[in-house]
C-alpha positions in Angstrom: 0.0 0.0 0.0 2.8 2.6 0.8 4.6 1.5 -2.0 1.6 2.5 -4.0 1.6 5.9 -2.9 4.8 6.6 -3.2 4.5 5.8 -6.8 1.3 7.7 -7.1 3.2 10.8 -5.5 6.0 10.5 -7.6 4.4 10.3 -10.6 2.6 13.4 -9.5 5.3 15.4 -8.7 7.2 14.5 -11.9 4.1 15.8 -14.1 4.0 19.1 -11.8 7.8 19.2 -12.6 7.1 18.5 -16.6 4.2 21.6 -16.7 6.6 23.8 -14.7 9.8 23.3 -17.0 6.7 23.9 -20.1 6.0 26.8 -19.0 9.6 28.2 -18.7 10.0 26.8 -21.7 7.3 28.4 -23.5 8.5 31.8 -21.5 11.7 31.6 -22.5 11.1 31.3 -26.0 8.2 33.7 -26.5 8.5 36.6 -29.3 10.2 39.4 -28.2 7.6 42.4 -27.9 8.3 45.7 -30.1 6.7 48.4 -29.1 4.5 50.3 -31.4 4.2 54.4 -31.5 1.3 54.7 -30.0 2.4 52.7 -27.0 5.3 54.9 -26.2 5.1 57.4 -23.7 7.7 60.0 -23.7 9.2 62.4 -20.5 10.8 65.1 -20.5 14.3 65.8 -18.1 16.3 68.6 -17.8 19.9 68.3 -17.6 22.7 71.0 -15.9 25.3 70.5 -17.7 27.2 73.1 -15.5 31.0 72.0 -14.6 29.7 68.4 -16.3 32.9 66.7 -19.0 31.2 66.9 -22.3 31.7 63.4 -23.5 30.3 61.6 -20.4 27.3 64.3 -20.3 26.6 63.4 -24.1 27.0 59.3 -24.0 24.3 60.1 -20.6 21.9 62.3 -22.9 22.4 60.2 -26.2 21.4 56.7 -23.9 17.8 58.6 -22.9 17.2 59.9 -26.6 17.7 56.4 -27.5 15.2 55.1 -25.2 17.8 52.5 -23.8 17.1 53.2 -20.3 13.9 52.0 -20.5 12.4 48.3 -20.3 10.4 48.8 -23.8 13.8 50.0 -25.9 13.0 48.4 -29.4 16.1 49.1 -31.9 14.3 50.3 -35.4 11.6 52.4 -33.1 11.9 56.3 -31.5 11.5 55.6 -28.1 13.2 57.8 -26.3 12.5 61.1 -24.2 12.8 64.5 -24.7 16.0 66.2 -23.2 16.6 70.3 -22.3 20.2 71.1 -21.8 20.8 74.2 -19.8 24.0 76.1 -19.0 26.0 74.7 -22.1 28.3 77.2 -22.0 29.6 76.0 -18.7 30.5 72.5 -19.6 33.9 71.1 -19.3 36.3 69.7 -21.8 39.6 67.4 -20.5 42.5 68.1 -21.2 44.0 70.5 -23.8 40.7 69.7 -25.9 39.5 73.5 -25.1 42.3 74.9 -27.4 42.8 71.8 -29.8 39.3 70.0 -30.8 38.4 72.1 -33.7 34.7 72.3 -35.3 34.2 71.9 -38.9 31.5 73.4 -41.5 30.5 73.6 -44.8 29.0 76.7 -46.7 28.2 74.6 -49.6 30.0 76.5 -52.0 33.4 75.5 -53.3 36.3 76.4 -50.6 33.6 76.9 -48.0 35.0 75.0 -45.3 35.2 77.1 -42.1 36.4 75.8 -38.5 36.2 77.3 -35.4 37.7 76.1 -31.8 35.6 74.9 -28.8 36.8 77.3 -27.5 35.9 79.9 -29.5 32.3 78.2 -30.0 32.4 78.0 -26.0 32.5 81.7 -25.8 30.4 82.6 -28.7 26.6 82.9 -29.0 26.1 79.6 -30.0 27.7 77.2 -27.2 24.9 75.2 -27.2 26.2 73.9 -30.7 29.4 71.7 -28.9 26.7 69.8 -26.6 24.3 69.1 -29.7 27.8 67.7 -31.9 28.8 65.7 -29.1 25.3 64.0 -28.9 24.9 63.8 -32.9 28.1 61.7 -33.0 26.5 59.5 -30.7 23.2 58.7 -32.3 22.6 56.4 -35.5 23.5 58.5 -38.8 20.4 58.0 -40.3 16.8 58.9 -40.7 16.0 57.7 -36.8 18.8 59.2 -35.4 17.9 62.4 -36.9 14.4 62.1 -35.0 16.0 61.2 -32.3 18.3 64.7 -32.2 14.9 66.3 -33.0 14.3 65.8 -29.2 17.1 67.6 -27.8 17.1 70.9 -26.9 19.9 72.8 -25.5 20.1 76.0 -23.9 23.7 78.1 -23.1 21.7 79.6 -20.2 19.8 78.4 -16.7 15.9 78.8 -18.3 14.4 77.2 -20.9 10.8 77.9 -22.3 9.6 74.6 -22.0 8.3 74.6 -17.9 4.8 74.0 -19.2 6.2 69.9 -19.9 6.8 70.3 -16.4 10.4 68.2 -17.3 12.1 66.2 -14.4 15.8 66.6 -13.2 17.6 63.8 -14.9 19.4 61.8 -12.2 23.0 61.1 -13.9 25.3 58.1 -12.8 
């Protein structure tokens, strides 16, 4: 008799043990889930990018234009968040990069080719240009990477006009 229902107990624990490894079978190989554009909701964060190194501030901002911080990332999709850069003319370059890394142009025309220093661009109206290179080179070269810059705006200021998205401070690593 106890023989019996050992067998009987057995047998039932080895089917329970056949459904479960089944079902983490069937879980582990289930389709991967895209998301579509309707499904993605997009944030907005600000970003101080006072006394911040340029390069690690821009890997940082590329990631969240991406969408790579976030569970529903899907590679040939625009899921990433909108970014507002203030005080980009206080940002930080390494090194001797301040005098050396040189910014290049094109009018278009031939012998058009102008270039200008960061450090020069620093100091200029138009500071916010250095942060917005960095972050291009960082993104895909092509149609969705050009969306994704679409999303970043950066300011050489502290205000922005864009309180009314009520954006959140960015918490950087």
């Amino acid at each position: 008799m106890r023989d019996g229902q050992r067998d009987e107990t057995k047998s039932a624990k080895s089917a329970k043990n056949e459904e479960s490894i089944l079902e983490m079978a069937n879980r582990a190989f289930a389709a991967t889930r895209s998301v579509s554009a309707d499904e993605i909701e997009r944030r907005w964060y600000v970003v101080d990018a006072e006394d911040m190194v340029l390069g690690r501030l821009a890997t940082q901002i590329a990631t969240v234009l991406r969408g790579k911080h976030k569970p529903s990332y899907t590679p040939h999709a625009d899921t990433g968040d909108h970014v507002i850069v203030v005080n980009a003319d206080k940002i930080v370059l390494t090194g001797r990069k301040r005098e050396q890394k040189t910014y290049y142009r094109h009018s278009g025309y031939m012998g058009g080719t102008k270039s200008i220093t960061a450090d020069k661009l620093l100091s200029s109206a138009h500071s916010d240009r250095v942060v917005e290179a960095a972050v291009r080179g960082m993104l895909p070269k092509n149609t969705l990477g050009r969306q994704m810059l679409s999303k970043l705006r950066v300011y050489a200021g502290p205000d922005h006009p864009h309180a009314s998205q009520k954006p959140e401070e960015f918490p950087l690593a």
